[in-house]
MARMARNU-568526 format. One record per residue (C-alpha): residue number from 1; x, y, z. Coordinates in nm, 3 decimals, always signed. Example, Ala and Ser with C-alpha at 12.3 -4.5 7.8 and 13.67 -1.06 7.14 Angstrom:
2
atom pos->1, u->+1.230, v->-0.450, w->+0.780
atom pos->2, u->+1.367, v->-0.106, w->+0.714
This chain:
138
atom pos->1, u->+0.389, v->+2.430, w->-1.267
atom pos->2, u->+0.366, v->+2.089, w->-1.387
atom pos->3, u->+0.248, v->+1.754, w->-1.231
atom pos->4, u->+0.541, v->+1.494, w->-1.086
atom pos->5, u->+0.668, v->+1.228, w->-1.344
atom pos->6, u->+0.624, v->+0.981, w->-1.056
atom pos->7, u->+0.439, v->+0.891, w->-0.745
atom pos->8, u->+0.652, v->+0.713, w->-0.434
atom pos->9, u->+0.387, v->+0.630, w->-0.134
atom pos->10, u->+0.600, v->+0.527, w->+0.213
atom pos->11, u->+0.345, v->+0.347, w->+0.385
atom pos->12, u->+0.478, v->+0.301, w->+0.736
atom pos->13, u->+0.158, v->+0.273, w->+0.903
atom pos->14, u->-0.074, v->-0.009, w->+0.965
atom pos->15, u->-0.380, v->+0.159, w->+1.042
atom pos->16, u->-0.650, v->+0.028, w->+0.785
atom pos->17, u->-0.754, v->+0.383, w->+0.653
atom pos->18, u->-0.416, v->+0.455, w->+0.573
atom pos->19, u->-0.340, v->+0.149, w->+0.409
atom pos->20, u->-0.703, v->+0.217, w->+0.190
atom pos->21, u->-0.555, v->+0.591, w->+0.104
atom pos->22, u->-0.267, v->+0.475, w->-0.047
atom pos->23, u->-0.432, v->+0.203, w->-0.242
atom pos->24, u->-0.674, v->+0.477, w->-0.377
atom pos->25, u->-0.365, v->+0.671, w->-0.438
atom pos->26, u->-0.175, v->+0.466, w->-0.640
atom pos->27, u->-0.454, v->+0.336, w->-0.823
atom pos->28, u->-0.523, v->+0.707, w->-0.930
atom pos->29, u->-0.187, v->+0.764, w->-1.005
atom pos->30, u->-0.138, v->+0.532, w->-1.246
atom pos->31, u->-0.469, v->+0.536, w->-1.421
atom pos->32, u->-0.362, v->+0.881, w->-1.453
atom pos->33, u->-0.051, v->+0.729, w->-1.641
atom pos->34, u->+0.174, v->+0.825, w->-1.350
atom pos->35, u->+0.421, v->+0.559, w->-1.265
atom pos->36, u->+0.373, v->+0.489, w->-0.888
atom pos->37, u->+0.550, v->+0.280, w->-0.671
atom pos->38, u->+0.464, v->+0.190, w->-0.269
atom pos->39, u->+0.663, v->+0.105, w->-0.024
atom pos->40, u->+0.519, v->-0.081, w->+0.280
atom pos->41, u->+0.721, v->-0.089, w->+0.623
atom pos->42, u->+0.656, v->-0.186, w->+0.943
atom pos->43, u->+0.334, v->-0.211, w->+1.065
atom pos->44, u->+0.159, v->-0.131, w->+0.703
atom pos->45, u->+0.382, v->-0.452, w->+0.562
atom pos->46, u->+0.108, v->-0.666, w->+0.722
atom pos->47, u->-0.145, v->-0.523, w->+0.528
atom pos->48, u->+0.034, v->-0.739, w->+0.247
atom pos->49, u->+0.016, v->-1.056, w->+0.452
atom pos->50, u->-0.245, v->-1.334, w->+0.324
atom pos->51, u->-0.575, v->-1.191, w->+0.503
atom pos->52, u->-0.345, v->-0.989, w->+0.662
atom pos->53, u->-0.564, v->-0.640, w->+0.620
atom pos->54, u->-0.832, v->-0.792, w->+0.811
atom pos->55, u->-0.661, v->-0.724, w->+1.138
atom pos->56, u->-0.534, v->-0.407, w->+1.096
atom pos->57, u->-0.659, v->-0.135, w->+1.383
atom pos->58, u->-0.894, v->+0.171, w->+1.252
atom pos->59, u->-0.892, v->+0.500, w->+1.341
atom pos->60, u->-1.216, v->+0.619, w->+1.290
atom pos->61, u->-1.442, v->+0.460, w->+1.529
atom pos->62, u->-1.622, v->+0.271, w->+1.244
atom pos->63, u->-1.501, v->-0.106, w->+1.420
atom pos->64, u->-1.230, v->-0.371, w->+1.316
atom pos->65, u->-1.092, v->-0.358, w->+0.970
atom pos->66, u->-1.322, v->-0.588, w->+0.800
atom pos->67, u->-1.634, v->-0.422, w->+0.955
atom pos->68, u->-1.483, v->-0.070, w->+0.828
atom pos->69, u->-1.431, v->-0.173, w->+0.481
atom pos->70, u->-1.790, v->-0.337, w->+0.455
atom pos->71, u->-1.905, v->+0.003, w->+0.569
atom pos->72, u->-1.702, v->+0.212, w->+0.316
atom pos->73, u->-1.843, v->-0.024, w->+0.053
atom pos->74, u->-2.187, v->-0.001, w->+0.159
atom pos->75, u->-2.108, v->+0.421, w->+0.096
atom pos->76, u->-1.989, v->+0.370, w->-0.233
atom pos->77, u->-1.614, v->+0.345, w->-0.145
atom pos->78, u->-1.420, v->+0.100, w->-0.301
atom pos->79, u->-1.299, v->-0.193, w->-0.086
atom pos->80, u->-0.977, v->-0.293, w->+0.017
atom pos->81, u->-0.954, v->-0.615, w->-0.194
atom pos->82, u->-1.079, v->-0.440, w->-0.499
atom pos->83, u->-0.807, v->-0.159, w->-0.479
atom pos->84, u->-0.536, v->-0.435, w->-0.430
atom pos->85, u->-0.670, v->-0.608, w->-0.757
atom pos->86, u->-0.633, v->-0.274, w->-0.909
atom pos->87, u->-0.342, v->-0.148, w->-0.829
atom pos->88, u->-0.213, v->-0.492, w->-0.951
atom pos->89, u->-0.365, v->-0.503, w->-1.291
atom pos->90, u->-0.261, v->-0.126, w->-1.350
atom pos->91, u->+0.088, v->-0.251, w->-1.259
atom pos->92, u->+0.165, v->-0.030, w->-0.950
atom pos->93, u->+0.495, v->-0.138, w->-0.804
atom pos->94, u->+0.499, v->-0.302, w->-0.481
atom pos->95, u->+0.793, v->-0.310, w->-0.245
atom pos->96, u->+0.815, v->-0.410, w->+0.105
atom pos->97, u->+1.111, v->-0.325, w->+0.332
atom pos->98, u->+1.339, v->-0.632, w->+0.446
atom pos->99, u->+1.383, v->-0.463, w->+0.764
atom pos->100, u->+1.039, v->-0.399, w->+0.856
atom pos->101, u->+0.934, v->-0.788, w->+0.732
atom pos->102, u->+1.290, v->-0.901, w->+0.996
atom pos->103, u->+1.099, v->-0.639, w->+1.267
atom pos->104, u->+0.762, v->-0.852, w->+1.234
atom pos->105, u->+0.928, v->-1.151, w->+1.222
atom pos->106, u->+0.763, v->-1.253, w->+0.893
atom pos->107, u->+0.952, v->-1.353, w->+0.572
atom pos->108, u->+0.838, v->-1.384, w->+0.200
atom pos->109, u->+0.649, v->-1.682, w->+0.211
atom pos->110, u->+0.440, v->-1.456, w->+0.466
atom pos->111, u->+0.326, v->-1.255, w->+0.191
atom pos->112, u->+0.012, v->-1.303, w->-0.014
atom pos->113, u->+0.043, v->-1.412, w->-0.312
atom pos->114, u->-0.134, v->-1.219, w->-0.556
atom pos->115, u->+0.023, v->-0.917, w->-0.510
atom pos->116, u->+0.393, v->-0.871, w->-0.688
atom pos->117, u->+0.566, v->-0.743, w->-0.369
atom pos->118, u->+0.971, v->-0.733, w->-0.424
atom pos->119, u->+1.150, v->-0.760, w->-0.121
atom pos->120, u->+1.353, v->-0.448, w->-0.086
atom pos->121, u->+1.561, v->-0.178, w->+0.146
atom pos->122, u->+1.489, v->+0.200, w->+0.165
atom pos->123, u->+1.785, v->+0.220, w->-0.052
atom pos->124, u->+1.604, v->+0.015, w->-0.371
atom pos->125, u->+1.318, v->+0.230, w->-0.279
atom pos->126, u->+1.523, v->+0.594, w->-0.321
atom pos->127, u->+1.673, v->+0.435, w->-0.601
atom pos->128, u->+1.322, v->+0.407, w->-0.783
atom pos->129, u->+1.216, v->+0.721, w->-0.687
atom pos->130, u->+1.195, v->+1.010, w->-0.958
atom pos->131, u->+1.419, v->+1.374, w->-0.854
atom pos->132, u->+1.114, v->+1.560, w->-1.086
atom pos->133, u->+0.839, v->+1.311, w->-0.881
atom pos->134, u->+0.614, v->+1.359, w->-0.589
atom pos->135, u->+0.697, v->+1.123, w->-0.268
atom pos->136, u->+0.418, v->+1.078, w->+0.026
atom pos->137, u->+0.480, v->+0.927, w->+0.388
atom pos->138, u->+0.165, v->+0.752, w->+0.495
């Protein structure tokens, strides 16, 4: 059996350790010479807001968002802002849904600018996905 061409990560939820798998994801991915595109909707599209990570809610007991991801670096996990940086120099694709930005009432010049996030539909998302590649809901 052989390894998907491609990796497509839906990331429809804004909880912080979601957000942080699919960064770690997609970083692997591509450093694994996958290409990988993400998709952020709804509540995970704030995670692409300028400091916009910082209030996501956390699952696991561990505090806010910023207290989490000091935690997971003081463990030797990698951070939140380091994956972002990443995943942009390893040129993951970024897309956030139109819809889910209208839902949030937030726009583009929401959006922070060091990540390359096109502006998209589900439909430019399917469109970029691979039929021999691997796609995740997160």
């Amino acid at each position: 059996m052989s390894s998907p061409d491609k990796l497509s990560l839906v990331v429809f939820s804004g909880q912080f350790e979601r957000v942080h798998y699919a960064l770690v994801a997609a970083a692997a991915s591509v450093a694994t010479n996958r290409p990988t595109t993400v998709f952020f909707t709804m509540g995970a599209a704030k995670a692409l807001l300028k400091d916009g990570w910082k209030s996501l809610p956390t699952s696991e007991g561990l505090g806010d968002a910023q207290t989490t991801d000091r935690l997971f670096q003081e463990r030797g996990v990698v951070g939140i802002e380091e994956l972002f940086e990443s995943c942009v120099a390893l040129e993951v694709k970024f897309l956030v849904c139109e819809m889910g930005l209208r839902a949030l009432g937030l726009d583009a010049a929401d959006l922070r600018p060091d990540v390359p996030a096109e502006i998209s539909g589900i439909v430019t998302f399917l469109a970029d996905a691979s039929a021999t590649g691997a796609m995740l809901f997160l």
